[in-house]
Each structure stands twice: as C-alpha cells, then as structure tokens.
C-alpha positions in Angstrom: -39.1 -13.0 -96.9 -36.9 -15.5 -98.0 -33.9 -17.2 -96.3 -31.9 -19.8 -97.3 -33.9 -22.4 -98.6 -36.9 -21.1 -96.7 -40.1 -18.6 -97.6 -41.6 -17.0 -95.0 -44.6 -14.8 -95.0 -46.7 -13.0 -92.8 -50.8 -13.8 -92.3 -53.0 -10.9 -91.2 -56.0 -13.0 -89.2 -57.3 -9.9 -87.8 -57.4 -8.1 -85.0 -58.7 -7.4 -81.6 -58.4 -5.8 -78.3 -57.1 -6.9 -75.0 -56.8 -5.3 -70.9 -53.5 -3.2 -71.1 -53.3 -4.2 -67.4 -53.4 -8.2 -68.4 -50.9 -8.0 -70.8 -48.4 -6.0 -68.7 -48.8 -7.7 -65.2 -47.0 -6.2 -62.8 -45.8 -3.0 -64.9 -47.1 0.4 -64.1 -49.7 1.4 -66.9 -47.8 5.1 -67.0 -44.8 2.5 -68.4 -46.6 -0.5 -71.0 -48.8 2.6 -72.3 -46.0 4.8 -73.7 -45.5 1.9 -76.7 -49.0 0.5 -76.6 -51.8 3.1 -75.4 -55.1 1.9 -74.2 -58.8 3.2 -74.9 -61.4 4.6 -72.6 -61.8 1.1 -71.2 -58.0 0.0 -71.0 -58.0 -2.3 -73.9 -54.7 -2.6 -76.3 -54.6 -3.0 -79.6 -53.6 -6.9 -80.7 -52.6 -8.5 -83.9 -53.5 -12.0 -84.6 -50.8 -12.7 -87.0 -49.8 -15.9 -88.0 -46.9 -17.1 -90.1 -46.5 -19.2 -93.6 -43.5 -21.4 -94.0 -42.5 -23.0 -97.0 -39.4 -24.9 -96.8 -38.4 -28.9 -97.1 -41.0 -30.4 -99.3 -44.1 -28.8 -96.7 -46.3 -25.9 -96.3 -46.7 -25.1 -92.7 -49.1 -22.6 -91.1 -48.3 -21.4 -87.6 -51.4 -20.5 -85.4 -54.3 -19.3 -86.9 -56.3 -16.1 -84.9 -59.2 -16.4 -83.4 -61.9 -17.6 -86.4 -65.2 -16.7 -86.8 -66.7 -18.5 -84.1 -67.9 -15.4 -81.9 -71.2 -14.6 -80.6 -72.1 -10.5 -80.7 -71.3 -10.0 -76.6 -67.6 -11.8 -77.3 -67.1 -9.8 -80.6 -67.8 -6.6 -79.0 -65.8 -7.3 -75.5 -62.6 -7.9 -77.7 -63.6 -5.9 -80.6 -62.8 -8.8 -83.0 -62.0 -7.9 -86.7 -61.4 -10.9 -88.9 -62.9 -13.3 -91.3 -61.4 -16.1 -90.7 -57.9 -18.3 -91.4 -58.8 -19.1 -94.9 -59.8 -15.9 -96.5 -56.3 -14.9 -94.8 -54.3 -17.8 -96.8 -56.4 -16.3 -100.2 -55.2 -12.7 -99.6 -51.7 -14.0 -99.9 -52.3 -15.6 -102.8 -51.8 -18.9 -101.1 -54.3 -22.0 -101.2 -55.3 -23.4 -97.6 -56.0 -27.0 -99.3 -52.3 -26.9 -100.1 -50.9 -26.9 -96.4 -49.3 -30.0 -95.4 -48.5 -28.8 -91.7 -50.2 -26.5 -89.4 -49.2 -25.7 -85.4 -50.7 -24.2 -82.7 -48.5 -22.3 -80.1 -51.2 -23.3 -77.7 -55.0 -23.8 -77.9 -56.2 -20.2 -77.0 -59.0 -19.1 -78.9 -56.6 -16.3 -79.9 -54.3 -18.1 -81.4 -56.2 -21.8 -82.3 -59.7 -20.9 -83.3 -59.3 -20.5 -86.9 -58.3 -24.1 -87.4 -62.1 -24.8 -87.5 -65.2 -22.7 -88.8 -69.1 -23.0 -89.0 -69.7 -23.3 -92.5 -72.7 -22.0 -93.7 -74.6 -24.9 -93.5 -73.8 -25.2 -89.5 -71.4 -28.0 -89.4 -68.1 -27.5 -88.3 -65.2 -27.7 -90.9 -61.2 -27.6 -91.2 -59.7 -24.4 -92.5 -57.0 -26.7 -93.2 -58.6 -29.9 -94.3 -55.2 -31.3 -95.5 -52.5 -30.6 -92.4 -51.1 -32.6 -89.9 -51.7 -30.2 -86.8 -49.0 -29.8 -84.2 -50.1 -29.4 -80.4 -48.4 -30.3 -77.6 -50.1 -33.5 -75.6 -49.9 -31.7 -72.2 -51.5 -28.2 -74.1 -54.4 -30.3 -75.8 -55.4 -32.3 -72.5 -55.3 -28.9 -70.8 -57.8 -27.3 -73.2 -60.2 -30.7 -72.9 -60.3 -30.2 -69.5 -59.7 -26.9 -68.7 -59.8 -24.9 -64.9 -62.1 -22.4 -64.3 -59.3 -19.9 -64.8 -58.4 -21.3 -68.0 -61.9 -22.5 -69.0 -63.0 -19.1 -71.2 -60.3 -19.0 -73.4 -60.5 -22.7 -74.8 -63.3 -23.6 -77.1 -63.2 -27.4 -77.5 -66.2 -28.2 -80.1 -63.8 -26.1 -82.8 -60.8 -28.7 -81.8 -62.2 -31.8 -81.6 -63.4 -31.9 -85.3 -59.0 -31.9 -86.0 -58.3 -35.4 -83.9 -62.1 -36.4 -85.7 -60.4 -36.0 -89.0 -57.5 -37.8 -88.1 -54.7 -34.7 -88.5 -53.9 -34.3 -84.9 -50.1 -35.2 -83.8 -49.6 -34.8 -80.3 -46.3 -33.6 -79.3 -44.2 -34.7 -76.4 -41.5 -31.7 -75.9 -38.6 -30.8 -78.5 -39.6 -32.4 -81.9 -38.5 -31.2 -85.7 -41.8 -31.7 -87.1 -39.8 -31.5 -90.7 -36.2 -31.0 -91.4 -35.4 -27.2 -90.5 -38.6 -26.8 -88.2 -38.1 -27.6 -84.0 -41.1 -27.5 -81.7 -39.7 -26.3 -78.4 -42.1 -26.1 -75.0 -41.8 -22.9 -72.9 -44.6 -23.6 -70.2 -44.8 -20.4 -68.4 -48.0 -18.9 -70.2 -49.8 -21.8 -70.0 -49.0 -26.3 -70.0 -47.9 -27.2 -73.3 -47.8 -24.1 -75.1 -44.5 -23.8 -77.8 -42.5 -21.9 -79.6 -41.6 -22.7 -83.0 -37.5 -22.1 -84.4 -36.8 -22.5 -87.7 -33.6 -22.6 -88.7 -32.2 -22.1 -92.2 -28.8 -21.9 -93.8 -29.3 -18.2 -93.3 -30.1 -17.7 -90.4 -33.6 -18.9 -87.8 -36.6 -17.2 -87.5 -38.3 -17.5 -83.6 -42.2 -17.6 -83.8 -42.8 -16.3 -80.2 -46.2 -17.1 -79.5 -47.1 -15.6 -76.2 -44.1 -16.3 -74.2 -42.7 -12.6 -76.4 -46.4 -11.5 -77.8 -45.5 -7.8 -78.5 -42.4 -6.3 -79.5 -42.7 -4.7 -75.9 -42.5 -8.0 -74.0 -38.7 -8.3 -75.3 -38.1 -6.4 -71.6 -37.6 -8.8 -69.0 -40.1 -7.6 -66.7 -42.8 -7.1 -69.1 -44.9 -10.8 -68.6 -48.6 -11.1 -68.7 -51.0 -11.5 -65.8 -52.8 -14.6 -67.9 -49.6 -16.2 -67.4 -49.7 -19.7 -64.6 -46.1 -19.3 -63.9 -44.5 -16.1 -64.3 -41.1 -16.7 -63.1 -40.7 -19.4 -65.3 -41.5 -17.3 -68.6 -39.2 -14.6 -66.9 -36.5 -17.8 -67.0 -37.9 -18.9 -70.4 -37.6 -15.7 -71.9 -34.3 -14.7 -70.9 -32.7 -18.0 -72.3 -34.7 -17.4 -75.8 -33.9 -13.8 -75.8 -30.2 -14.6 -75.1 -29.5 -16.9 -78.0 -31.5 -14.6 -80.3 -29.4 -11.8 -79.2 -26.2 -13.7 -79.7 -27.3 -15.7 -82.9 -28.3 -12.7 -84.3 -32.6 -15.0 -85.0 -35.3 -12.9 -85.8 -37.8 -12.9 -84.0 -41.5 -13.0 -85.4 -44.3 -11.4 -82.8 -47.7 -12.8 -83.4 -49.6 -9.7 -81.3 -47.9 -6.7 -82.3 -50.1 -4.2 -83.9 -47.1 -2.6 -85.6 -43.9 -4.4 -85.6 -43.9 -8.4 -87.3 -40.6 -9.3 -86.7 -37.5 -7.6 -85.4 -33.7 -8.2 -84.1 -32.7 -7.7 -81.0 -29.7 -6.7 -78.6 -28.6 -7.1 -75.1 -28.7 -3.7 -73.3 -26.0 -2.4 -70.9 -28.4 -4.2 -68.0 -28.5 -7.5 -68.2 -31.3 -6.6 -70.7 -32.6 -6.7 -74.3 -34.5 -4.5 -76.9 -34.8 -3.8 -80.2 -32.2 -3.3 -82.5 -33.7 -3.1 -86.3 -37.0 -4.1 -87.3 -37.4 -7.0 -90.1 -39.5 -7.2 -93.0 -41.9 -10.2 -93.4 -44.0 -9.7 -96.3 
C-alpha cells in the first residue's frame, strides 16, 4: 500500500490462539463471540501481524510475533503457527539485513519475540542484526523486572542479546523516531507500551498494538482483562479512535485474524465502528 511518499506492507508472523474471555474482559461471551468465535476450550483465533514501512531514507519493521522460542507445552497452550520474523521479511520479498529501524509496541512475547532466535547452533541471534530497536524505557525496565502477573508473558534472555549488540534506543514518551514516524505511549495495557502513527502527505496509518488488537476492540467497551489499567485504555482509546474518525487514519490491527487495516466512523452513540476495510498488501 502506498501513500504519499510512504510503502506500507503487511507481515504475516503467524498465528495463534488466545482466552476469548481475556481478550473481551468484562463483555458477555454471547456478544465478543458473534465476530470472533471460540473453540471447545474458549480460545480465539489471533494474528501476529506486523507491519513494514519504507519511507524517509529507513526501513522500519513494527513488532515482530512471537518467534520461535517455544517449548512443546507453550506451543500447544497457544497453538503457535510461525517460523519466525525473518522467514516472514523473505516471503515479502524483503531482506531483514536491510532494516534500519525496528519497534516494539511493548515487550510481550506476542508481539517482541521474534526480534531474537536460537540459531541452530544454540546461540541467540538478531532477526534484525542491523536496526536500531524502539522500546519505551518504562516498557523495557518493566519486562527486566517483571510482577508475577506480568512475569509469563516477557522472555528476557531473547531481549537482552538487542541492548548486547548495541541497537537498543530507549524511548521517553512522544518521539519521531524518523521524519513521518511518531512514537506515542498509551499505558493502559501495560507501562510503556506504544502506538506507532505515521503520517504521510496522504494521509496516517495508526499501528494499534494492543490498545485496538482486533477490529472488534474499535467498541468502547471491548478492553482486555490482561490490561493494568482499564479505564485508562477506555480514555486512551477514545481519544485515538476520535481523531482517526475525524482525520479520516487508517487504522492497522496487529491481532485480527481477518481484517489488517480498516477506517472507521463515529456511531450515533458516542461510539465507533467500522466503516470500510483497507488493503495492506
């Protein structure tokens, strides 16, 4: 998809499956499963899709799935289908050594775990052994020295290898990594995690992370249970989901099974949905 002086293109990192009931919160299953219906043990499907942007002299590469980095128990819990971020890059006819820039929305192993793989002859290497990666400082101490809430969804020895190598920058709120491309901290899922707007002569393209991580989640109410401060992504989302509305973005969904990317409208209650699906090839 191209806009202005921008490419965009969508990465398929695989898949997997997730509790209907975490993803939904507080929403009535007989509601979240009429768009995203659960199996026999109340799993959804889930995307792992991350995004290529080519744009201002840089190659940037927005989360990366999950990686490689399972044992058999955690492939089969979550049904994990990928082989990893660089493989990905290939399909697309892209070359990982190219990327000059990569970010992580936050340091789930979901959306961060690709960075790094085992190769094959055990040691621990960079999918992306030439990018500066993006984190923000408050989302990278978290995952060091995680809670016991937190502490199963953050695998450390795959991140460390990144500030070894010398490519970690740590963010510190709003930053334009590159000219076109703004960092922006929405906190309710989790300390430090971003979104990531970029804007282009033609319009700007949202990459939602998991404060919007199905096309479902555009409702208001629809907020996870994994999230540390729910009435704050409620908040968050509603002042993302308003200018996207009225700025007519697009908005790119990392988790969706179906739907990459989509416009949106408000509703006739103080709401928002769908109003034409996008393209991103």
């Amino acid at each position: 998809m191209k806009l202005g002086a921008f490419d965009f293109r969508a990465i398929d990192a695989g898949s997997f499956r997730l509790d209907g009931g975490a993803m939904f919160g507080v929403v009535p299953k007989v509601l979240w499963s009429r768009t995203n219906p659960a199996d026999e043990n109340n799993r959804i499907s889930m995307a792992m899709r991350a995004l290529y942007v080519e744009g201002a002299g840089h190659r940037l590469v927005i989360d990366s799935g999950a990686g490689t980095n399972f044992g058999e128990k955690m492939k089969r819990n979550y049904c994990v289908k990928t082989d990893g971020l660089r493989p990905a890059l290939e399909r697309k006819g892209i070359d990982p050594d190219s990327i000059t820039d990569a970010v992580a929305t936050h340091l789930h192993f979901d959306h961060a775990g690709g960075f790094c793989y085992r190769s094959a002859g055990g040691g621990i290497e960079l999918a992306l052994p030439r990018a500066v990666h993006h984190v923000q400082r408050e989302q990278w101490e978290a995952a060091l020295d995680s809670n016991e809430k937190d502490r199963a969804s953050f695998f450390p020895e795959y991140l460390l290898p990144i500030e070894r190598a010398g490519l970690l920058r740590l963010a510190d709120g709003v930053v334009e990594i590159f000219p076109g491309v703004r960092l922006i901290p929405t906190d309710g899922h989790t300390p430090g995690h971003q979104v990531i707007l970029a804007s282009t002569s033609a319009g700007n393209v949202l990459y939602c992370g998991d404060l919007i991580p199905l096309a479902s989640h555009v409702n208001l109410p629809y907020i996870m249970a994994y999230d540390h401060f729910p009435l704050k992504t409620l908040e968050e989302k509603k002042q993302m989901l308003a200018r996207a509305a009225d700025e007519g973005w697009i908005l790119f969904f990392e988790h969706d099974p179906e739907i990459a990317a989509a416009r949106i409208q408000r509703t006739d209650h103080e709401g928002f949905k769908i109003a034409e699906t996008v393209e991103v090839d």
